[in-house]
Structures are given as C-alpha cells and as structure tokens.
C-alpha positions in Angstrom: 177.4 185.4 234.3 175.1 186.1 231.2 171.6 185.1 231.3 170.0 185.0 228.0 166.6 184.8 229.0 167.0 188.2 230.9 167.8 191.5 230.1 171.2 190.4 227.3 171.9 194.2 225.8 172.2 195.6 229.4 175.3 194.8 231.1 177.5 197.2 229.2 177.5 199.9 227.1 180.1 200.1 224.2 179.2 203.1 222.3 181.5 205.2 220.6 182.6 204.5 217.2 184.7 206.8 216.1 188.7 207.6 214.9 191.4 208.4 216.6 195.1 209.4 216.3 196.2 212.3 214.1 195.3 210.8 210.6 192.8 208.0 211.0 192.3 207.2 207.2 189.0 205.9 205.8 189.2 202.6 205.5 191.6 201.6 208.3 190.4 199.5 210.9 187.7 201.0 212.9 187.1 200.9 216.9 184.5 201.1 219.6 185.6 202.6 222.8 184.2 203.5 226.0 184.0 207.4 227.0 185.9 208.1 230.2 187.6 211.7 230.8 191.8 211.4 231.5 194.2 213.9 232.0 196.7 214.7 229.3 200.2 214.8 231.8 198.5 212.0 234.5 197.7 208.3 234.4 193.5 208.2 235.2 193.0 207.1 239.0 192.6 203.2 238.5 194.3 203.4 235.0 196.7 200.2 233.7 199.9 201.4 232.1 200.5 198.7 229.0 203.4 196.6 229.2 206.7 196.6 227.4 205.9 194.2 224.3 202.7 195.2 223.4 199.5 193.0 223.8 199.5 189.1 224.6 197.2 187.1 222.3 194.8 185.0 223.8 192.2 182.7 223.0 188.3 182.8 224.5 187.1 179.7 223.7 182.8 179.2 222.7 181.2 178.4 226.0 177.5 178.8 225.7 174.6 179.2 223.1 171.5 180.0 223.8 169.2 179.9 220.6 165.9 181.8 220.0 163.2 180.5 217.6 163.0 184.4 216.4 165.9 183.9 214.2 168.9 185.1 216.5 171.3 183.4 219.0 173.6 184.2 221.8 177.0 183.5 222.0 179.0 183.3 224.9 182.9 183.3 224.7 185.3 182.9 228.0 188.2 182.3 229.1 190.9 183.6 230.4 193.4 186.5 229.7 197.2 187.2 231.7 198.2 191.2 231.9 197.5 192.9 228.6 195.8 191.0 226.1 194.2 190.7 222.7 191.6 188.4 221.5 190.7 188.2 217.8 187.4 187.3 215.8 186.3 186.7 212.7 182.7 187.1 211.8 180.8 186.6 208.4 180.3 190.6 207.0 176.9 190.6 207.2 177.1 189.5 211.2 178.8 192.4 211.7 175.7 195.0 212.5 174.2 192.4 215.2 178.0 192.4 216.5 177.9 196.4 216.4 174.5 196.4 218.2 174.7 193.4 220.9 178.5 192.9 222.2 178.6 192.6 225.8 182.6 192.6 226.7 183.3 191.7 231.0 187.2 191.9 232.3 186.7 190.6 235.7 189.2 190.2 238.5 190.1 194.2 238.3 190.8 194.2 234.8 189.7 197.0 232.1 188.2 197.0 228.8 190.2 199.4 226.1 189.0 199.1 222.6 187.0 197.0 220.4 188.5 197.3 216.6 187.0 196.1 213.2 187.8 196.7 209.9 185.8 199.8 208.1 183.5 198.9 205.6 183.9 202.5 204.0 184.0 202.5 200.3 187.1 201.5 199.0 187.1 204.5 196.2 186.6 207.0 199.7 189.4 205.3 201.1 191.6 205.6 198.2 191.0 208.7 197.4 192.3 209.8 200.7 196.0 208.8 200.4 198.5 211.4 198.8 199.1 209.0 195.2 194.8 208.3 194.2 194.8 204.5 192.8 191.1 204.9 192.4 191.5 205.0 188.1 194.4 202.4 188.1 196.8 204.6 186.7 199.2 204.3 184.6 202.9 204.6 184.9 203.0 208.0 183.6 199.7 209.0 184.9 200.7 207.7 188.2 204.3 209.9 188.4 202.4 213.1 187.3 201.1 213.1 190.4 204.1 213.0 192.2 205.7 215.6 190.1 208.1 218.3 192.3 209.3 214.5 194.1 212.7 213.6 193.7 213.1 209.7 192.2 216.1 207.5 191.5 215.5 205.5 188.5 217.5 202.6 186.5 217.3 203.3 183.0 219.5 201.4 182.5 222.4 204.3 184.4 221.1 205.1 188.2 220.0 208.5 187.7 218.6 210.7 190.5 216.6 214.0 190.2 213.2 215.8 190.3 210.0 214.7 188.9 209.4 217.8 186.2 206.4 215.9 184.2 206.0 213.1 181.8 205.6 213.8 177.9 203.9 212.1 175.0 205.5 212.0 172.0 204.7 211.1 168.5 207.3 209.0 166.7 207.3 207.1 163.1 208.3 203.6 163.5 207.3 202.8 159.9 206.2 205.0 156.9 202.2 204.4 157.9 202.8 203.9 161.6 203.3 206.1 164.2 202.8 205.6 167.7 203.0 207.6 171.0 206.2 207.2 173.7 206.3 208.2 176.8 209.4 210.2 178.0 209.6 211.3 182.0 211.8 214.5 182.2 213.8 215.1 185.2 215.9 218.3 186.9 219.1 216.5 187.7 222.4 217.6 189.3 223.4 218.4 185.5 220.4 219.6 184.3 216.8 218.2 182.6 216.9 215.3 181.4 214.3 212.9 179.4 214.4 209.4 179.4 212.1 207.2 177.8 210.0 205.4 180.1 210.3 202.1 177.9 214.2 202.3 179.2 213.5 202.8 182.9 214.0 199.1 184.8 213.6 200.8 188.1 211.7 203.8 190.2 212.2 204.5 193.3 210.6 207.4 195.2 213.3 209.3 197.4 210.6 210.5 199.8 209.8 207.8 202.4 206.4 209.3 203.9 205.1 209.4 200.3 206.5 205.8 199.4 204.7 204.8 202.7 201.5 206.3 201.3 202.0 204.5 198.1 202.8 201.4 200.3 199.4 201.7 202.4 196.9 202.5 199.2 198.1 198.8 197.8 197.4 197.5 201.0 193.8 198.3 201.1 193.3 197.5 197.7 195.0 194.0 198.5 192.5 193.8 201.7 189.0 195.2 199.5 189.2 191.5 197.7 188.4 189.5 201.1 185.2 191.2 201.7 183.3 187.8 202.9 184.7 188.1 206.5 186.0 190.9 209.0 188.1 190.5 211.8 187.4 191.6 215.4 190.1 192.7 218.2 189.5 193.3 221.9 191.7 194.9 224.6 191.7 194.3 227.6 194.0 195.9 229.9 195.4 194.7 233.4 197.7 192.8 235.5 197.8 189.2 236.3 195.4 186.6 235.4 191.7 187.5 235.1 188.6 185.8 233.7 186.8 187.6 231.0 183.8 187.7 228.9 182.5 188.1 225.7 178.7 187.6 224.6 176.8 189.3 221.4 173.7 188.3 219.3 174.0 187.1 215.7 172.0 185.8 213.4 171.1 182.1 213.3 168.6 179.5 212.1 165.2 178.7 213.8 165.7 175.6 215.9 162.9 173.4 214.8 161.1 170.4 217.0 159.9 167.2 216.0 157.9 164.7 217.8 157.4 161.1 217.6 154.3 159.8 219.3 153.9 155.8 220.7 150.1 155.1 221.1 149.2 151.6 223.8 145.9 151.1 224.3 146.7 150.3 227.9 149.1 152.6 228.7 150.3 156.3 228.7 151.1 157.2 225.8 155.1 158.1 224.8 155.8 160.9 223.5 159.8 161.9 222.3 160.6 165.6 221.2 163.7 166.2 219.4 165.3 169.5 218.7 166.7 170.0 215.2 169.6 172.6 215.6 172.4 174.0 212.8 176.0 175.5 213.4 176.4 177.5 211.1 178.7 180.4 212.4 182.3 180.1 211.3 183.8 178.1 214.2 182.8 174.7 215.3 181.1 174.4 218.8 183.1 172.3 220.5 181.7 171.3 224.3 179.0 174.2 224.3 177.1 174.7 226.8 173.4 174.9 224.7 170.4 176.3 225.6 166.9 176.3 223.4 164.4 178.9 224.1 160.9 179.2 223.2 160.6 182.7 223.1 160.2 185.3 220.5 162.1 188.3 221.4 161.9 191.4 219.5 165.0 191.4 217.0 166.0 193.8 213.8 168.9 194.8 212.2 170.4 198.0 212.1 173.4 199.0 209.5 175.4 200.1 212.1 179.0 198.9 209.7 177.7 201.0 207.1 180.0 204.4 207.0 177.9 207.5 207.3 178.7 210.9 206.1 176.4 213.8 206.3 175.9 215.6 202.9 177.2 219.6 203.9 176.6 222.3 201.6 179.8 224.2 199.8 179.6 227.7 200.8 182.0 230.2 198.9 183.2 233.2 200.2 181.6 236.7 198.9 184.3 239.2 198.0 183.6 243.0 198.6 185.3 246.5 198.8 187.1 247.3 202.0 184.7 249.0 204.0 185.1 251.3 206.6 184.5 249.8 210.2 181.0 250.7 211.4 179.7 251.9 215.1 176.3 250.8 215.8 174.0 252.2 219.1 173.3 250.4 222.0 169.6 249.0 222.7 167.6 251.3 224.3 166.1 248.7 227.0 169.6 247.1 227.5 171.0 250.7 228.0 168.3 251.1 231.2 169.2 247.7 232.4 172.6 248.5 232.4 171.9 251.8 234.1 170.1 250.3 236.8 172.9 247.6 237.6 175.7 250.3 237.6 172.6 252.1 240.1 172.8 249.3 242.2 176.3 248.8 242.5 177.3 252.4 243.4 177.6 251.2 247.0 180.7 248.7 246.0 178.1 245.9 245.7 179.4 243.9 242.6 176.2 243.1 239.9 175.3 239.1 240.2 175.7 237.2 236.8 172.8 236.1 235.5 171.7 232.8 236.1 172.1 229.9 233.8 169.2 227.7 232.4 168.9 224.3 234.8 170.2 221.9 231.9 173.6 224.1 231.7 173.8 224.6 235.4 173.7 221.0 235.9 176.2 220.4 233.0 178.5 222.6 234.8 178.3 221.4 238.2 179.2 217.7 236.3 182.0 218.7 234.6 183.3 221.0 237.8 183.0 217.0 239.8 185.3 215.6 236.9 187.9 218.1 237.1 187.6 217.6 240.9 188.3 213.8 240.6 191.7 214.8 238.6 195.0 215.8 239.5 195.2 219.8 239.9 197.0 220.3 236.6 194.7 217.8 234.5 192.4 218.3 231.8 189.2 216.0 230.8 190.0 213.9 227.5 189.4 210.6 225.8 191.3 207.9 227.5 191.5 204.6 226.3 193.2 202.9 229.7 190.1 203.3 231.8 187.9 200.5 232.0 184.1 200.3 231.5 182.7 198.3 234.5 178.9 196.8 234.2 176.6 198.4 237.0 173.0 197.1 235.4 171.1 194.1 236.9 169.5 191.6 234.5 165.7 191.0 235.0 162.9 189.2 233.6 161.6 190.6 229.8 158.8 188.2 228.9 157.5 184.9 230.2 160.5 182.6 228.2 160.7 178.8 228.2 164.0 177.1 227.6 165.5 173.7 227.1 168.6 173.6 228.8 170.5 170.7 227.3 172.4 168.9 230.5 175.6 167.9 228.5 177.7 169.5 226.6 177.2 169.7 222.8 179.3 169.2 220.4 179.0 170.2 216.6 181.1 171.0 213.8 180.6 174.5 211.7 178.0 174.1 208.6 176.9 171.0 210.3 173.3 169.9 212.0 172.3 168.0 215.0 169.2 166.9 216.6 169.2 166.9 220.4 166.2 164.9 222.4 164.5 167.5 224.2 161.2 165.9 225.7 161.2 162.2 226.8 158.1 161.0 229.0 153.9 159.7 229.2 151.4 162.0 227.9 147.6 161.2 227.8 145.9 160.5 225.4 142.5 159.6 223.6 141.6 158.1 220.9 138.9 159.5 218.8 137.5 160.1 215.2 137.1 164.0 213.6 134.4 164.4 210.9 134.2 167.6 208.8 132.7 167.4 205.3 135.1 170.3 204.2 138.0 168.2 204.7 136.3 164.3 203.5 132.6 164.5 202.6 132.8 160.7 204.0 135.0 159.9 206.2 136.3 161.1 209.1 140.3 161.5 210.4 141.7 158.8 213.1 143.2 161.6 215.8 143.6 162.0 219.3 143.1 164.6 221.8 146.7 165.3 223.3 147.0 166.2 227.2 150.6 167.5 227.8 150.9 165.5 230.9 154.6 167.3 231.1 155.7 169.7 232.6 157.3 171.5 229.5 155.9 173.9 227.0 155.9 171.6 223.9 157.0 174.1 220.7 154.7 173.2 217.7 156.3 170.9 215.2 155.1 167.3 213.3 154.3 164.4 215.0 154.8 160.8 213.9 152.7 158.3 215.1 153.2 155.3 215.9 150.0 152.9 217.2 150.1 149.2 217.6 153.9 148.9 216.8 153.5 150.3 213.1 153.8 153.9 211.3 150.3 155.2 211.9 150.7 158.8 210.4 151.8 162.1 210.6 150.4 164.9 212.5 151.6 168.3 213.4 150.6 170.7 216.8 151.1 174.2 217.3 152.5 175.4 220.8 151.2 173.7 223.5 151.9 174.7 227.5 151.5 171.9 229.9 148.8 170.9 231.4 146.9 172.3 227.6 144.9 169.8 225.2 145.0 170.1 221.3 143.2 167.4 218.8 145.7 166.0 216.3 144.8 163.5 213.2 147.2 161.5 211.6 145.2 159.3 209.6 141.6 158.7 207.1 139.1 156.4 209.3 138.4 153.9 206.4 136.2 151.9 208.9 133.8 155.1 209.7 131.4 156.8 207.3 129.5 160.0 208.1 126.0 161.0 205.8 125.2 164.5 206.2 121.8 165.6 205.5 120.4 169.1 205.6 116.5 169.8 206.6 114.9 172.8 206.3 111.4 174.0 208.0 108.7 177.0 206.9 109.0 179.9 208.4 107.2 180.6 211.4 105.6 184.2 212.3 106.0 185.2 216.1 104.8 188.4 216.7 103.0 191.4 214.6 102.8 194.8 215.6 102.1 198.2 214.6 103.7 201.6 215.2 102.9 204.8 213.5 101.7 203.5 210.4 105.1 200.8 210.1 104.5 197.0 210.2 107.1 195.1 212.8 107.1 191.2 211.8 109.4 189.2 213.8 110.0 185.6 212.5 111.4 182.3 212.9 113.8 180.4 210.5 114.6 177.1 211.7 117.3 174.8 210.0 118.6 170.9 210.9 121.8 169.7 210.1 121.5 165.7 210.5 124.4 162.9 210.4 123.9 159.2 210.3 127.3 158.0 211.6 128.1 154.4 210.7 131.1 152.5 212.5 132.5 149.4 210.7 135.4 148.8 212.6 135.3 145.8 215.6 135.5 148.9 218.2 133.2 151.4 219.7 134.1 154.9 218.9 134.3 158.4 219.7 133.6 160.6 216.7 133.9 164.7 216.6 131.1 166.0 213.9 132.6 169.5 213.6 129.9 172.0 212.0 130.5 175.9 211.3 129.0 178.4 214.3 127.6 181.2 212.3 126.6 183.9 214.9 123.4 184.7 212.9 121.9 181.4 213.8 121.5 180.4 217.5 122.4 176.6 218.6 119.3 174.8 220.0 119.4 170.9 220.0 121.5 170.0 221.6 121.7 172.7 223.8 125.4 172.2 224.2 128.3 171.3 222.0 131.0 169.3 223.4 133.4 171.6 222.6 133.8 175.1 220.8 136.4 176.7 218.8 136.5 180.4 217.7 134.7 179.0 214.3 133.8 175.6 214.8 130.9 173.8 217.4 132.1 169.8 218.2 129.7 167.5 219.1 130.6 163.5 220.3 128.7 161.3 218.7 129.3 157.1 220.3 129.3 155.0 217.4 129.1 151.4 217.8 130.1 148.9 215.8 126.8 147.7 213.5 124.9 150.6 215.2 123.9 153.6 212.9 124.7 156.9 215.8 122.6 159.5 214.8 123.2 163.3 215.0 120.6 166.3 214.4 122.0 169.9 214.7 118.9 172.5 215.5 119.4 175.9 214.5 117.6 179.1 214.5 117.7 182.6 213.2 114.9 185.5 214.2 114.4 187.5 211.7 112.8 191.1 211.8 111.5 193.5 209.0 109.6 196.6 208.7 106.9 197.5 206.0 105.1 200.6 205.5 101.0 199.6 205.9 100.5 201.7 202.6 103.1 199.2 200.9 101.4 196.3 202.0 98.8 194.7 199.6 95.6 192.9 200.6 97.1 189.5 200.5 99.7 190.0 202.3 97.0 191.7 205.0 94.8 188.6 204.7 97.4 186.6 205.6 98.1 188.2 208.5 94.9 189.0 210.2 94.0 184.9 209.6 97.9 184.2 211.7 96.9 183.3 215.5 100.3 185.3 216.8 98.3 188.2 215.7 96.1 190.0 218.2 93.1 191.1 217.9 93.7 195.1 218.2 96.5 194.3 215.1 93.6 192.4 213.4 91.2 195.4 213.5 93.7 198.3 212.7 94.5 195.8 209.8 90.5 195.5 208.4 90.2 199.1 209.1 93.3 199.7 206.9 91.8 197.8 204.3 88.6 199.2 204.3 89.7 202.7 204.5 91.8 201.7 201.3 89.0 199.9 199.5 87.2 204.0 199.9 89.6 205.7 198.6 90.1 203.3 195.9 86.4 203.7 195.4 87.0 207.3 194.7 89.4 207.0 192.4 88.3 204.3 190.0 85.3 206.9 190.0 87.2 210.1 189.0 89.3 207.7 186.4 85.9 207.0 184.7 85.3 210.6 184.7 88.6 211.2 182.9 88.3 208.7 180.6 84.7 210.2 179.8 86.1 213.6 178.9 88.8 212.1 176.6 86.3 210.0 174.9 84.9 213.8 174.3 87.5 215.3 173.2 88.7 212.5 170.9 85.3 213.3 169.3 85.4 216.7 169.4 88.7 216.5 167.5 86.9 214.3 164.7 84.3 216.9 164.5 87.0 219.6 164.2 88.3 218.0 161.3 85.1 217.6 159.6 83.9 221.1 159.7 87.1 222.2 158.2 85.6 220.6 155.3 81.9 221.6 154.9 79.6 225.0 154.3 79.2 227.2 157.1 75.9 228.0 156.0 74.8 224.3 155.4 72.5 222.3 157.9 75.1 220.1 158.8 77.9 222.7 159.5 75.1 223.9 162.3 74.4 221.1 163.6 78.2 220.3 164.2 78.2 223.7 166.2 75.5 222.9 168.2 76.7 219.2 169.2 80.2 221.1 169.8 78.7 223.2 172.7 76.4 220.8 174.1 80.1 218.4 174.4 81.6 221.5 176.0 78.4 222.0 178.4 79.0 218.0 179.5 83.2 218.4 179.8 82.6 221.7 182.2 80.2 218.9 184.2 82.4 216.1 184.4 85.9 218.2 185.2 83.5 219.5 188.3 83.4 216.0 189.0 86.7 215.1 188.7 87.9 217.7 190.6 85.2 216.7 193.7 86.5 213.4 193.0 90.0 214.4 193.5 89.4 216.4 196.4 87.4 213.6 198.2 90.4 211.2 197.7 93.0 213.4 199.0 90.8 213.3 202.0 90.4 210.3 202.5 94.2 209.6 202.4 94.9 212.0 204.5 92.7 210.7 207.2 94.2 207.2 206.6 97.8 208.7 207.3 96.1 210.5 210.2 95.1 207.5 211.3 97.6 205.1 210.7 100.2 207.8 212.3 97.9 207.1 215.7 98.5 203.4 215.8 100.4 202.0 218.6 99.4 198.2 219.4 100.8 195.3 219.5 
C-alpha cells in the first residue's frame, strides 16, 4: 500500500507523453503510456487481449489523504476494477502539472496498466489550424467555402442543386440610386454547366465529401470544448481479466493544515492541554469516509508545467539550386589507403579482417536490444505496445525524520468545506511565572508559563488559549515543539508586578601598560550595572524572568550565571514576594585595548600614567626618559625659532632701509651710513643662519636618538 511518509514518487514510472495513431491532432486528448517493446504480428508474452465491448467504467472511490504542512497533499483512490476497465477524473486545470509529475497507478491481482489520457492544453489557434477547413478567423460563409473550392456540395437554393465548388464572387449591385451594396454569388460546375447562385438564396449546404465534413465536424468540436477550460478530465486503463484491486495515488496542491491549542491552567494539577487540527477540502469531490493523515513535515515540493505543450522553434532551410554538375571522383586517404593495405596483407592467408570494435555504450545498447528480440517470437519486431503492463519493483524508504497524526476514524467532509479534527488531548507541565523586558513594557512584565510537552507528540506551532481559574486568561502562540522540549509562552500584562530598571555606570579602570618599539599598549576596564527593583503586589510569591540583551563585547560577571540563555537574550529569576522589593543587579564588563605612538602622546597624558600603580616601574622610567629626551629637543628648537625670528626682524628692517635709500643722495652722510648699517645686518644674518643651521642639525639628532631609542624598548 502507499505510504506517504516514505518514498510517494517511487513506485512507478509513467513517463511518456506523447501521440499516437496515424493523425494524432493538436488538441485531442493527450496520454501517458508506459514503454514496453511488442511485436507487430504477436500478442507480447503476458499481454491482455481487450474484450469485445470496449472498456467497463468503474469507479475508485477517495480512500486516504495524507496532508503536508508544505502546501501539498496525497490522495489515495481504490477500489476495485472487473476485466477491462476505465476510470475517469476530473481535476481543477491548474492541478494538472502535480497530476503529470506525481501519479502513481497499481493494477494488482495480475492486471496491467495501458494508458493514462488527458485533454491537451495546446493552443486552441494550433489546434485549429491543423484541421483541413481553419476556423481560426471565424470565417464567413463565403470565406469559409473558398476554402473548400475543387469539393463538390449539394445546396438548397431553394432547387437541390449539386456540383463543384468553383469560387465565390462579390458583386456590386444598385439597390437605390445612392446605394449600392456588395452580394455574394457561389459559382458552381454542375452536370449542365456553371452556374451562380446567390448565396442570400441558398437554405442549405451540404458537403458531398464525408472525411472533409468530418473535419469540419471535429474543428467545432474543439471550439465547443476550448469554453470549459476550468477543469480537465482524466482516463485510466487498466487491462485484465477478472476482478482485481487497483490503485491510484498523486500529489496536488492543498491548503496548510493549521493547529490550534487551548490550554487549562490548575494550580494543583497538570495542566490540560487540547490541539485541534484545522483542515479544508477543497479538491472537487467530497471526502466521504477518508482515511486522513496530518504530517508535520516539510517536504520539498515545486511545480513544473509539465501540461504546457512544447514545440521546439526549428530553422526554415530552403533548398539552393545550381547547374547540373558533372559527378566528381575524389582519392582515397593516404593513411586509410595503408590501413587498408595491411588488412588485405593480413588476410591473404583466408583469415577474414575482424570489424572494429564498438565504443562500450553502443556495445552495451546492442547486447540489450539483441536480449529483447530474444524474448520475442522469431518473426517479431520491437515496438510500442500499449497491452503490456508496468509493474512497480521500487521499495519505499524513509526521506526525512516526519511526524504524523493519524486520525483513528474515518473523516468525513464535503468539497469547499472546513473541519477541525482534535489532534492532541492530555496533561502537560507547567509553571507559572512572570517575563520582564523593557522592550516589550517599560513596567510591567507578561503573566506566562514555561510549557513542558509532557506528550509524546511533536506539538506543530499554532495559538494557544488559555484558560486559568475557570476564565479566558489570554492568548498565546508556540512555535514547533518536540516532546519532551520546553518553550516560555505569555498570554497576559502582570498588572500586579512592576519592574524599575536603572542603569549605573563606573570610571574606567587602567590594567596594564606596556611598551613595545616605541608603541604604547593600554589595556582597560569598562564596567557597567544594569539594576531592577522588582515589586510584587499580588497576594502570591512569584517567579519573574528579567530578560536583558547578551552583547558579546561585554562579558557577564554578577551573577556569574543566567538562568537561562537564548541566542540574544540572558534570563535571570528573580523571587518576588508579595510586599518585598526583589532586587536585581546585572555586572558587566568590556576590556578594552589601544595603541598610541609615544611621540603622539603629550605630557599629560604621560603624567598620568607614570602616577597609575598598574604601571611598573621600567614603564615609568622609559616614560620620564621620553619626556625628558622631548623636553631637549624641544629646547633646541624654541632656540633655532628665536634665531629665525631674529633674522626676519632683520630683514623686515633691511627692507625699510631699502626703501629709504631709494629716496636719498648717494653722496649724502646719511645715504652712507645706511650702507654701512646694511652690511653690518648682513655680517649678523650670516651669524645667526650658522646658528640656525647648528640648531637644526642638533635637533635632528636628538630625534633621531629618541626614535633610536624608543625603537629599543621592550618592557612591560
């Protein structure tokens, strides 16, 4: 029997869609038929002739349905058939592709499966368009007999006359003096001669032909079956003798079965907890004693237009048209010649050459198709047979870890209609508790429960109503739970508990300094508290959950640990008793660590750290010498700055003087005495750029024997 938590797709095969016949038309009904070789003048050994008559109908009633919550369900039809026998389907057309992809047929009791037919989906323009008289355009009349011209008709009009289709003409006639209009006349070869008769006279055509009236006849009857395009029938064969059981099972797209819980809180007892399963029909037949399974699984499903006609866009290639040429004689290979030399070599002494041997994959399709014609009569040939059955040989096995509900009696439910179906009936434990987070209520925190699935089934998630003291208490929802698992759930605001966060903060605390070629490490502390005064109202002592975010950047330290933790979230219990302020403090702390270049750091920050106690005493030295080293070099260069400024004090006057002897007698006093202060400037600049330079020179030294030195460092 079908097992619909195991393996569903792998019992058998169906899978060749194709045509058949001489003319299968696009657009007639389509099939799916198993591949079995069968000779052309022999019955197949095994094979079921069909009976006189033609097929029996039967009916295979809806025995089982197993539901996924992924989306899809499986349907199980059996029954029974007698000899040869067709059952019939009708499925919604956008079922169809699961149908395509999923059917699983059985004839048991030595029976055979033949064919599996459905009506095409092809485009209905395709299909028309395929028939000898094209209805695509809706034609008229006339338009509609030029295409049959060359067929002989027999028309009323109103005399029975009886002749070849030659065309049909549009004349112009006058029916008033400013009106003219266009008549049809449809001329014919008759027995006498051509004839045209108006086609306003003609009561009655009949086409002489019957294949082409049988074509007309068919292209009306698609376009009469393109307007039900909501729904598609289905046929099975089966072929055999007797009575045999049969099956049908395929997958098909269905709602997700839904669960909901109601929960009964006693203070003294277990807890009762009642699951429900919310299910809807809504195939096109009713379920009528079903046999209904819910499973909690969620198998890997898709669709696939499998319905959808494909054609293959080919290139048109036209033949290229040249003078007759003369036949040409070409040389053989040079290397083939030799190869052919040495084989006729070989076989001078009446050995006969050996054939080359074929590639493995055509050697092995040869030895297969040398066992089929083997298995068949002497004068038989391989070919598609439809009489020979297609047995299942594949054993189901487990896909995934499924749970199901098996519901015990059958179910019964109408099409388009819903049911809920009590799934989970029995004592679960519970405890009562309050859960505080300030994201959710700054102030109070949310009556819940921690749930123990005391069952033994795996509980799907769903809303809970609870129900505590005999009253509605609130809603709650869970997600999956297996048994034996715990979840919190809260239905409900805690009027009667109040929660005051507070947050503290501490100065940073230095831990450790030490020195490495010239680069400061500081390690320090950050602490932070998180306190909550918890104040219980109520007449009862209680349980409350302070939830607080875990960052990973800070490290838990008081308490050491939470009472619970969550990917995101630390829980600690806090027992609050009536009148009784609980109180909660949350320690954190976070180490932090930087590095600064010594020549970055400024004397502050350097005082501050040779007075710290962390800091040794090597550290505390390297750090004085640093600053001393520093206060020499800046020694140095406030000097050469004085020396600069000194020399564009000098100049600034020397400019001034400039200006002035521009405007006096070089042969005056004063004009000399300009030229002598001029050179006795020049005489002091050449002096103080000596000293500048010595200057500069002395503090490059100096800084680079502080990076020599502060390169050499290594101490902690």
């Amino acid at each position: 029997m079908f097992s619909p938590t195991k393996c569903l797709l792998g019992l058998l095969t169906i899978g060749f869609v194709g045509s058949f016949g001489p003319f299968v038309q696009a657009g007639e009904p389509k099939a799916i038929l198993p591949l079995r070789p069968v000779s052309k003048t022999a019955a197949a050994p095994g094979a079921v002739e069909p009976k006189p008559g033609g097929a029996n109908t039967a009916v295979l009633p809806l025995r089982k349905v197993v539901l996924f919550s992924s989306g899809v369900g499986f349907f199980e039809h059996a029954g029974q058939v007698r000899d040869n026998a067709r059952v019939e389907f009708n499925f919604r057309v956008e079922n169809i592709n699961d149908l395509l992809k999923s059917m699983v047929v059985q004839d048991l009791d030595g029976g055979q499966v033949s064919t599996v037919g459905y009506g095409s989906k092809d485009p209905i323009e395709k299909t028309l368009k395929s028939f000898a008289i094209d209805l695509t355009t809706n034609p008229s009349l006339g338009k509609l007999l030029q295409q049959v011209r060359g067929e002989r008709v027999e028309i009323d009009a109103p005399n029975k006359i009886t002749g070849l289709i030659v065309g049909v003409e549009t004349r112009r006639q006058e029916v008033d003096k400013d009106k003219v209009v266009e008549i049809e006349s449809l001329n014919l070869l008759t027995d006498e001669g051509l004839r045209s008769v108006a086609m306003a006279t003609i009561s009655r055509i009949k086409l002489v032909d019957e294949k082409l009236d049988a074509e007309l006849r068919k292209a009306l009857a698609v376009l009469a079956t393109a307007h039900a395009t909501d729904k598609k029938a289905v046929s099975l064969n089966f072929l055999g003798e007797g009575q045999r059981k049969v099956r049908v099972g395929y997958i098909q797209e269905t709602p997700v079965w839904k669960t909901s819980y109601r929960l009964v809180l006693d203070d003294d007892k277990p807890s009762l907890l009642q699951g429900w399963a919310i299910v809807e029909n809504t195939t096109e037949e009713d379920w009528n004693d079903v046999r209904l399974t819910l499973v909690s699984g969620r198998p890997i499903s898709f669709v696939m237009d499998l319905y959808e006609p494909l054609y293959v866009p080919r290139p048109v290639v036209e033949m290229e048209l040249y003078a007759s040429l003369r036949p040409q004689v070409y040389d053989q290979d040079l290397a083939a010649r030799e190869r052919d030399f040495r084989r006729q070599a070989s076989g001078a002494a009446g050995a006969r050459p050996a054939a080359p041997a074929a590639p493995p994959a055509l050697a092995a399709r040869a030895r297969a198709e040398k066992a089929d014609r083997a298995a068949l009569p002497a004068e038989a040939e391989p070919q598609l047979s439809l009489g020979r059955g297609v047995r299942s040989v594949a054993t189901a096995g487990e896909v995934g870890e499924f749970f199901q509900y098996a519901i015990g009696t059958p179910v019964t439910l109408p099409r388009r209609q819903s049911a809920m179906l009590p799934i989970v009936t029995g004592e679960v434990m519970t405890e009562k508790l309050s859960i505080y987070n300030p994201r959710v209520h700054a102030k109070h925190p949310l009556s819940g429960l921690r749930l123990t699935n005391s069952t033994d089934l795996h509980l799907m998630q769903g809303p809970i109503t609870v129900f505590d003291g005999g009253a509605y208490a609130g809603d709650a929802k869970i997600e999956d739970l297996p048994p034996k698992s715990q979840r919190l759930v809260s239905y409900a605001m805690d009027l009667d508990t109040e929660v005051a966060p507070e947050s503290k903060g501490a100065p940073q605390q230095l831990l450790r300094v030490r020195i490495s070629k010239g680069t400061l490490f500081i390690e320090q502390k950050q602490t932070r508290t998180q306190e909550y005064t918890v104040k219980n109202s109520g007449r009862k002592a209680k349980k409350v959950l302070v939830e607080q975010p875990d960052d990973p950047t800070w490290t838990l330290v008081e308490p050491k640990e939470p009472a619970e933790k969550t990917r995101d979230l630390y829980r600690f219990a806090v027992a609050a008793k009536p009148g009784e302020p609980a109180k909660l403090a949350v320690v954190e702390e976070r180490i932090d660590r930087q590095q600064v270049a010594l020549t970055n750091l400024d004397d502050n920050m350097i005082v501050m750290y040779r007075s710290a106690k962390v800091v040794s005493d090597k550290v505390k030295a390297a750090l004085a010498e640093v600053v001393k080293r520093r206060h020499e070099m800046a020694q140095v260069a406030a000097k050469r700055t004085q020396l600069e400024q000194q020399i564009q004090a000098i100049e600034q006057e020397q400019a001034r003087i400039r200006q002035n002897m521009g405007q006096l007698d070089r042969a005056g006093d004063l004009y000399k005495r300009y030229v002598k202060k001029f050179s006795d400037q020049e005489d002091e600049i050449e002096k103080l750029r000596a000293g500048v330079k010595e200057h500069r020179d002395q503090e490059a030294q100096l800084r680079k024997a502080l990076d020599e030195y502060l390169m050499g460092l290594e101490m902690d």
